[in-house]
Steps between C-alpha positions, in 0.01 A plus 500: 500500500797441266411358136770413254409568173720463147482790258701573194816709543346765289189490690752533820692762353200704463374440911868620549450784276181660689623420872832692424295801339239487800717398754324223553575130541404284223252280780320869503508547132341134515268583754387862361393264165326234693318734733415770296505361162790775399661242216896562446377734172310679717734531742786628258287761307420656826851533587556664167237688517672629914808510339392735213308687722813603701730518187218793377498724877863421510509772108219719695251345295227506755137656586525816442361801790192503357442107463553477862251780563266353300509169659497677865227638397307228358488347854472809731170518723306787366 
């Protein structure tokens, strides 16, 4: 089904704005906020949040040994 819709530039800036950081198309972007109720601010603080995630393991700032073997732990059959 195609729908035509009209939407502010800066509203269309923004679509454009998550599809290029998710490679995505905006009609996904759309989609992803229609189906699953992920608004455009949701959308864009999770990609900050990915983004900053990376940025942080990209210094070395990540679990640390004994983090992991905590976790590993946590769900190991005893």
């Amino acid at each position: 089904m195609t729908i035509e819709l009209e939407i502010t530039p800066e509203l269309q800036a923004r679509i454009d704005a998550i599809a290029a950081r998710s490679n995505l198309s905006a009609s996904e972007v759309i989609a992803d906020a229609l189906e699953n109720g992920h608004s455009l601010e949701w959308q864009e603080r999770f990609l900050d949040k990915v983004n900053a995630g990376i940025e942080a393991a990209d210094r070395g700032e990540f679990a640390s040994r004994a983090d992991i073997e905590r976790v590993l732990n946590k769900y190991r059959p005893t």
